[in-house]
C-alpha positions in Angstrom: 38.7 8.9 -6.1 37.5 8.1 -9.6 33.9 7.8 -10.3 33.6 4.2 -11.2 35.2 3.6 -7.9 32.5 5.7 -5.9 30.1 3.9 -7.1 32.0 0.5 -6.8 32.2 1.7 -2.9 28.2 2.8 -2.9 27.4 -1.0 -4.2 29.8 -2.7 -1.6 28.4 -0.6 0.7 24.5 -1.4 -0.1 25.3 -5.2 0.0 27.1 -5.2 3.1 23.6 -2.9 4.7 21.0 -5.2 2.0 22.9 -8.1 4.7 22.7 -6.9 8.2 20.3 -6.8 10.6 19.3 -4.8 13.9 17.6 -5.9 17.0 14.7 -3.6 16.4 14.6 -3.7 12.7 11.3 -5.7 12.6 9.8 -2.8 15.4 10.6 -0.2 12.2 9.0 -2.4 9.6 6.1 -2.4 11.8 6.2 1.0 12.4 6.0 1.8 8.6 3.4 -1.1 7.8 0.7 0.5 10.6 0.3 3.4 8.4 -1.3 1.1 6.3 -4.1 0.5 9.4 -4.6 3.9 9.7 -5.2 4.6 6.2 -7.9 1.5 4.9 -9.6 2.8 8.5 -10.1 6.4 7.2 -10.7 4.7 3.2 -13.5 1.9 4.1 -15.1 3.9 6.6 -17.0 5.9 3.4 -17.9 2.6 2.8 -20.0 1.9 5.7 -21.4 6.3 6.0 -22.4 6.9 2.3 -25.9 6.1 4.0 -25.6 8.8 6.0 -24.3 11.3 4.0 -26.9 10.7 1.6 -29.4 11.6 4.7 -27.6 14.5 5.4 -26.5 16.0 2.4 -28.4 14.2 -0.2 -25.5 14.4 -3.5 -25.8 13.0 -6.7 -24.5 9.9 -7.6 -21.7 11.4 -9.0 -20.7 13.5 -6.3 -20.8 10.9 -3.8 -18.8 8.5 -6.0 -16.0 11.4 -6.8 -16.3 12.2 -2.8 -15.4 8.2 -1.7 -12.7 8.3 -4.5 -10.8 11.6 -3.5 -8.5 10.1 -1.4 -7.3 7.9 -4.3 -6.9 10.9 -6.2 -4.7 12.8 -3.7 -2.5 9.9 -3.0 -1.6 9.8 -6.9 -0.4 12.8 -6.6 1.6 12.0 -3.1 2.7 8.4 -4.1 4.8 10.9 -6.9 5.3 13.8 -4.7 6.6 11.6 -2.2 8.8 9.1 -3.7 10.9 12.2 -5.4 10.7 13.8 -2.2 12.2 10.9 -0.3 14.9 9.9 -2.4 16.0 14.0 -2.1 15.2 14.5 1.3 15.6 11.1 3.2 13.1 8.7 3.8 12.4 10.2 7.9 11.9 13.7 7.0 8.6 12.4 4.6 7.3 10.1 7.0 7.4 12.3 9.7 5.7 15.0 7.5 3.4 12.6 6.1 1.8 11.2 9.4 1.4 15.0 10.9 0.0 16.2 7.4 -2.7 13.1 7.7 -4.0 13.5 11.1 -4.9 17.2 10.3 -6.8 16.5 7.7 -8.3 14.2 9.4 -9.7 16.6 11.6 -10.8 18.9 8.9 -12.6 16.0 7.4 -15.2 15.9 10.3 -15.6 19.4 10.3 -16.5 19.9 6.6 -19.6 22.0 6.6 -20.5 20.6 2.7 -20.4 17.4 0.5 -17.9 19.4 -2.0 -16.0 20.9 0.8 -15.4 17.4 2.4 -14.7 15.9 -1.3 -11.8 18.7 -1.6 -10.6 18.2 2.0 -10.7 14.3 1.1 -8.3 14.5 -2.3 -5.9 16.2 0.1 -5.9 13.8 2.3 -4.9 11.4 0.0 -1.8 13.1 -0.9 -0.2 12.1 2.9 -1.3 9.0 2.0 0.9 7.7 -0.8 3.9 9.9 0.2 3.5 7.5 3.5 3.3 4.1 1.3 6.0 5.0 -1.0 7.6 6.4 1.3 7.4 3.6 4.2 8.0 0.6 2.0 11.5 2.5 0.7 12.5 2.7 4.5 11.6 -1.0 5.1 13.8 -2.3 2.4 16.7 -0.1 3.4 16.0 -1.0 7.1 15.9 -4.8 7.3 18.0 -7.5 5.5 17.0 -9.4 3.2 14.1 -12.0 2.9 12.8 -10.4 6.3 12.1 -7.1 4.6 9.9 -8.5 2.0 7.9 -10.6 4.3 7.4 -7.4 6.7 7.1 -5.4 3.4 4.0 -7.8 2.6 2.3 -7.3 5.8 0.5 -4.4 4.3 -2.8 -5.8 3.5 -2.8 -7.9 7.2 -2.6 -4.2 8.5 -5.4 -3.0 5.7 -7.7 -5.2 7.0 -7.0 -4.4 10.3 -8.2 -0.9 9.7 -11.5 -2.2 7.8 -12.1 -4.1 10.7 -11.5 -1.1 13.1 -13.9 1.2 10.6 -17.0 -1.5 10.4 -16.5 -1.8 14.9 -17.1 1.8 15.1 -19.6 2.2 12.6 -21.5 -0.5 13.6 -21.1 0.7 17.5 -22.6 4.5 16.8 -25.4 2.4 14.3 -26.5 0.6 17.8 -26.5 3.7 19.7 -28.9 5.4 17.3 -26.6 8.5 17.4 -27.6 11.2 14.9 -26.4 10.5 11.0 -24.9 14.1 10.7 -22.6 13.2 14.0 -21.8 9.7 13.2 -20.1 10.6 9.8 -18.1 13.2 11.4 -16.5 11.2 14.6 -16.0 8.2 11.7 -14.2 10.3 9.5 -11.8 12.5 12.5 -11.3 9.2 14.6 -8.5 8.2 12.2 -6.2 11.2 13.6 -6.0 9.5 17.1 -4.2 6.3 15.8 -2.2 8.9 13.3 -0.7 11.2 16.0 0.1 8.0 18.1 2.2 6.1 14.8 3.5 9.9 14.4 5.3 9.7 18.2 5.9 5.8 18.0 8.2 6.8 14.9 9.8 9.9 16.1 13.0 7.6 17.3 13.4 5.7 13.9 16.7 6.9 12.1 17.1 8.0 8.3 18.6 4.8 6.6 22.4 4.4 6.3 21.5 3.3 1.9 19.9 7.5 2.1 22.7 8.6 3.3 25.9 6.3 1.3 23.6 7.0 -2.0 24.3 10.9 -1.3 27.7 10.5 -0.8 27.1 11.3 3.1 29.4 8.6 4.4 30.4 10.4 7.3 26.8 10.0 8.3 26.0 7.2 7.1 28.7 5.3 9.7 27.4 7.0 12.1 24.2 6.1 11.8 24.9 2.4 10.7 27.3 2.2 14.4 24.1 3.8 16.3 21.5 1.3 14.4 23.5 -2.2 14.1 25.3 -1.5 17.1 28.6 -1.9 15.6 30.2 -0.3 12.2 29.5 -2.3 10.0 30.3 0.2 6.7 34.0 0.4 8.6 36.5 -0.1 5.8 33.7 -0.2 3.1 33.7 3.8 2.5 36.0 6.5 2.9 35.8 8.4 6.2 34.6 12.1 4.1 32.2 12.7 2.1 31.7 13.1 -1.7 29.5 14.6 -4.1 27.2 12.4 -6.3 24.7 13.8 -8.7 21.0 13.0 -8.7 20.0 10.2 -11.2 17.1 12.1 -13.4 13.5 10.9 -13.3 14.2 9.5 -17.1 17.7 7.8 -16.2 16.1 6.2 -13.2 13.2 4.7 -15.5 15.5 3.4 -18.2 18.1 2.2 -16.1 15.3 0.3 -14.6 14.0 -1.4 -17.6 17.4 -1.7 -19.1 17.7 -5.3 -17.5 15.6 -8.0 -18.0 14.9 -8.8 -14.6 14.4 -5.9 -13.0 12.1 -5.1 -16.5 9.6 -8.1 -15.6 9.4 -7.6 -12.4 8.5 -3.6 -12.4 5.8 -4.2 -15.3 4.3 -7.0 -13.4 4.3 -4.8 -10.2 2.5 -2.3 -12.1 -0.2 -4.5 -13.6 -0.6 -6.2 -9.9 -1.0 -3.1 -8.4 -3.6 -1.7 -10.9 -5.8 -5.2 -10.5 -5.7 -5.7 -7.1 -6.9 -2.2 -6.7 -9.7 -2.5 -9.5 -11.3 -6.0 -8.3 -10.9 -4.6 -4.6 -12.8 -1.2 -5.2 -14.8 -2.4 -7.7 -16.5 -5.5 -5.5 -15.9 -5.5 -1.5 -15.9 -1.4 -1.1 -19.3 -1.8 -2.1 -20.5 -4.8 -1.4 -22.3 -3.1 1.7 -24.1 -1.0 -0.5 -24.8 -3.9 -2.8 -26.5 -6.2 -0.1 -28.5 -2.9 1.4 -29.6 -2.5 -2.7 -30.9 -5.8 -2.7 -33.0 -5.6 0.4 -31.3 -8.6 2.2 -30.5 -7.0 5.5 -30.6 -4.4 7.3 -27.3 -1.9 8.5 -26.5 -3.6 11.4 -26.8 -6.7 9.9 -24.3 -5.7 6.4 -21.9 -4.8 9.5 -21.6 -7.8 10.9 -21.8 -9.8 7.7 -19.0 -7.6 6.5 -17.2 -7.7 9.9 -17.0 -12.0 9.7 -15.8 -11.2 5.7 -12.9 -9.3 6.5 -12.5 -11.6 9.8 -11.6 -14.1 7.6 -9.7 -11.7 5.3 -7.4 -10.7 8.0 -6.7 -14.0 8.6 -5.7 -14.7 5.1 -3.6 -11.4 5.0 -1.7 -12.9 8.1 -1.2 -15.8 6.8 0.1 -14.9 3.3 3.5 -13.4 4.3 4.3 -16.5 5.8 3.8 -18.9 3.0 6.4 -16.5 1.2 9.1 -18.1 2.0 8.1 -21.3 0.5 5.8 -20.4 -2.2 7.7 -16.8 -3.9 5.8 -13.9 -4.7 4.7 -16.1 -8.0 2.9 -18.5 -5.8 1.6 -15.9 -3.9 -0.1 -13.8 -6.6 -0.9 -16.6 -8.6 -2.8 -18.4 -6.2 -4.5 -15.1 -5.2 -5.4 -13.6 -8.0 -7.2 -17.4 -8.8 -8.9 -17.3 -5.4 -10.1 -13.8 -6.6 -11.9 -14.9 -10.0 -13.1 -18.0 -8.3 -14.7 -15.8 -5.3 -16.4 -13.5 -7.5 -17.5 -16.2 -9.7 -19.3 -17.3 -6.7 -20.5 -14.4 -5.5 -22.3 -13.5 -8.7 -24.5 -16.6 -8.7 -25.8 -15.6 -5.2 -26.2 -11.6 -5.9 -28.1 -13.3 -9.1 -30.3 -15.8 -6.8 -30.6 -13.4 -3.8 -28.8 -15.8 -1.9 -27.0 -14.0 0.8 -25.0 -16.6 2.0 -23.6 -17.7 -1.5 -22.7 -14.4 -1.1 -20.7 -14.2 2.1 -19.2 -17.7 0.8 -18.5 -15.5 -2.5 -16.9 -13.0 -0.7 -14.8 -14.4 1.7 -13.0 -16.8 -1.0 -12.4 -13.3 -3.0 -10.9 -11.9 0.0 -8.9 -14.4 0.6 -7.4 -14.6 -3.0 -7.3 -10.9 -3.0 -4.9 -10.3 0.1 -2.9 -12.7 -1.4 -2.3 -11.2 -4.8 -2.3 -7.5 -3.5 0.7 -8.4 -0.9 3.1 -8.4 -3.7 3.1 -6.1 -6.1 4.0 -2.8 -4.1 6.8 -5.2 -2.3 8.6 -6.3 -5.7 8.0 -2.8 -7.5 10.4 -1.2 -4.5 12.7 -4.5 -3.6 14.1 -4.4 -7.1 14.5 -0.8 -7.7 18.3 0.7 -6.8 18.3 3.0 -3.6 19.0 5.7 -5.5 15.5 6.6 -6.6 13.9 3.1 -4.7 11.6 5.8 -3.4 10.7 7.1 -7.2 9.7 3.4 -8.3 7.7 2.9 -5.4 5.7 6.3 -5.8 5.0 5.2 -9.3 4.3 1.5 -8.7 1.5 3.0 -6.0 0.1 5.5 -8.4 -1.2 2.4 -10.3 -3.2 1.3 -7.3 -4.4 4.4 -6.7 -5.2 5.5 -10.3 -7.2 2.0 -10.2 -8.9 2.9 -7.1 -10.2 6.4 -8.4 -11.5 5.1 -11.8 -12.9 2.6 -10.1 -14.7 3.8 -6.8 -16.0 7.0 -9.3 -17.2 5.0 -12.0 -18.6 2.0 -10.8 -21.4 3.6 -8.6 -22.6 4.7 -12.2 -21.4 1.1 -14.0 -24.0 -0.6 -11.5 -26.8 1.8 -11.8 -26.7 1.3 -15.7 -26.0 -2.2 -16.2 -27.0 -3.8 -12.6 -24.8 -5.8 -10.6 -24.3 -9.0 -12.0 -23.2 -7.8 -15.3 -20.6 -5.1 -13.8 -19.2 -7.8 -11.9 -19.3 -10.4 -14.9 -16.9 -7.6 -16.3 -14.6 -7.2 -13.0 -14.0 -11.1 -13.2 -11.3 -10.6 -16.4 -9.2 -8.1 -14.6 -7.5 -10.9 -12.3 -7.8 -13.6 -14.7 -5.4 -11.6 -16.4 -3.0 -10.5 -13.7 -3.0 -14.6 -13.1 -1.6 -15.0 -16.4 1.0 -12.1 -16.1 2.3 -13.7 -12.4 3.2 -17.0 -14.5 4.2 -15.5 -17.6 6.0 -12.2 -16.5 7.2 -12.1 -13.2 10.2 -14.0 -12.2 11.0 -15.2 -8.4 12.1 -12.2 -6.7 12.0 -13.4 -3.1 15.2 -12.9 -1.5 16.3 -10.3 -4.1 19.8 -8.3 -2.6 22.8 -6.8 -4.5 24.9 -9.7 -4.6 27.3 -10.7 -2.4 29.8 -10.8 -4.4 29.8 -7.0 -5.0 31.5 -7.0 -1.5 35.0 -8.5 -3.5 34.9 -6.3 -6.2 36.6 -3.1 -6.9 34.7 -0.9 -8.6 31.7 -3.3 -9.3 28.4 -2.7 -10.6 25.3 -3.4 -8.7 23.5 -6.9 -9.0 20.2 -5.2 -8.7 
């Protein structure tokens, strides 16, 4: 069989999966989107123990600040590591890896008998970390047909908050029980491996996807595991019954044949700039607003807890809520009304940090948290719809690195930023970042909801993709 008609068959075949749907497809997308819990759990919980590990260990400013940020910088390095590896190994084999590789250092995090041991033992925790999210939003758009994917897909940041609110309970519950500092950080930090070996089992029964294995030329499997999924073979009389062999697109040729087209173009670079801003105005503002109202001397633990806990209450509520207004609204709507909400909120929020108001500052927070689960939901969801299967997992390594790279700038600089300048005028700077990811949703990004290789592949002999 000539080439050209390979990959006509790979592109019939991709629209005919891109279309169907399996009774427990939405119990995989949730399976991938939990990972998400377990990670903002194991991430905000520095948030609420930098207290304590100033008791116990007593670091500079820097330290601390590099220590809260190493997981940000491990999971550049596994958002990269792991997209490659996915799209060479298949998208189960990294998730499974991923999830065991997590939990242990989990474990090792509690046990760190230093502040620079547990900052090393941190940035290699983070590398589990973005193999899992570019890793788990690849599976969900290979998994689920279109439109549903990209609404489970944007479930993410419901399931981030989920793991905030998880982190602040069981701070907040060792904090009431006056347990020792040096014991509270460690069960905080090794709890997350509980909730990591139980997503680990719950996922042991999920299949590779059928895209993994027609994008190797695997088609032999790939029926067989679209018959055992979909319950009926649905790639029968779309690709031959033996396999082929089909060389690897390069790191380079996946990049340009990426921004060779318009859409796809638009779409990516506004993916990359969401990412980056959602991350900055995140980890630059609510990861330490804790340590802001303790600063100020408006309340006491306890009491940041449970002002925090109604914040991300409401939060979680807004992340809920987003995925379902995507339908009607687009990821355009989406990020543009969030990333409005955002500057709005922190607009707020300044004028009570600068009157010592704390409840101008809840108010503050709440409407940025609001806005901001709404314009993070997107960006990591259109940076992996759009890309081809054949290195999906690639695009979504690299669209993560730019929340992460945002992340580690950001949690190790700012500490620093608001020692030297105070507060209000660091945040008076955060406020242009999502002014200006507003103005790239309406100028740059096109509606992408409901994005699939067309239909109209199906018909064609030898076709090229729609993607």
């Amino acid at each position: 069989m000539a080439d050209y008609a390979i990959y006509g068959t790979i592109e019939k075949a991709k629209a005919v999966l891109d279309q169907s749907e399996a009774k427990h497809s939405s119990r995989a997308g949730w399976l991938m989107v939990t990972a998400l819990l377990i990670e903002s759990w194991d991430i905000y919980s520095m948030s609420f123990i930098m207290t304590h590990l100033k008791d116990v260990f007593n670091p500079s400013a820097a330290l601390l600040g590099f220590t809260s940020a190493g997981t940000q910088l491990g999971a550049i390095v596994g958002a990269i590591l792991g997209g490659w590896l996915t799209d060479k190994f298949g998208r189960r084999n990294i998730f499974m890896a991923s999830m065991t590789m997590f939990a242990l250092c989990a474990v090792a995090q509690g046990c760190a008998p230093s502040m620079e041991v547990l900052a090393v033992i941190r940035c290699i925790a983070g590398i589990p970390v973005g193999a899992d999210v570019a890793n788990g939003f690849t599976y969900m758009m290979e998994i689920m047909p279109k439109g549903k994917r990209e609404v489970m897909a944007n479930r993410w940041q419901f399931m981030f908050s989920l793991g905030i609110l998880c982190a602040i309970v069981m701070v907040t519950a060792f904090e009431l029980g006056s347990m020792d500092p040096n014991i509270t950080w460690r069960f905080i930090l090794a709890i997350p491996a509980v909730p990591a070996l139980l997503l680990l089992l719950a996922r042991h029964n999920l299949p590779e996807t059928p895209a993994w294995y027609v994008e190797h030329g695997r088609f032999v499997e790939a029926r067989k595991v679209a018959n055992d999924y979909y319950g009926k073979d649905v790639l029968a009389d779309v690709v031959p019954d033996h396999d082929v062999e089909i060389p690897r697109p390069s790191w380079g040729e996946a990049i340009r044949d990426l921004f060779s087209n318009p859409f796809t173009r638009r779409s990516t670079i506004f993916a990359w700039i969401s990412n980056f801003v959602q991350a900055l105005e995140n980890y630059s503002f609510s990861f330490y607003l804790p340590t802001i109202l303790a600063g100020l001397g408006i309340a006491t633990l306890v009491q940041n807890n449970i002002a925090m806990f109604c914040v991300y209450l409401i939060a979680s509520i807004s992340a809920f809520v987003g995925p379902l207004t995507l339908p009607k609204i687009g990821h355009k709507g989406l990020s543009q009304w969030g990333f409005g909400l955002v500057a709005v909120g922190i607009g707020i929020s300044i004028f009570g940090i600068a009157n010592n108001q704390m409840i101008i500052i809840i108010v503050g927070s709440g409407v940025m948290l609001w806005g901001h689960y709404w314009s993070s939901e997107s960006g990591q969801t259109v940076a992996s719809l759009v890309a081809k299967p054949a290195y999906r997992g690639a695009a979504s390594g690299i669209a993560y690195v730019f929340v992460k790279l945002a992340s580690f700038v950001t949690l190790w600089v700012f500490p620093v930023l608001f020692e030297t300048l105070g507060v209000v005028k660091a945040d008076m700077i955060v406020i242009i970042f999502p002014i200006l990811a507003f103005l790239a949703a309406t100028f740059i990004l096109p509606e992408v909801f409901d994005h699939a290789v067309s239909a109209d592949t199906i018909k064609k002999e030898g076709g090229h993709s729609a993607e």
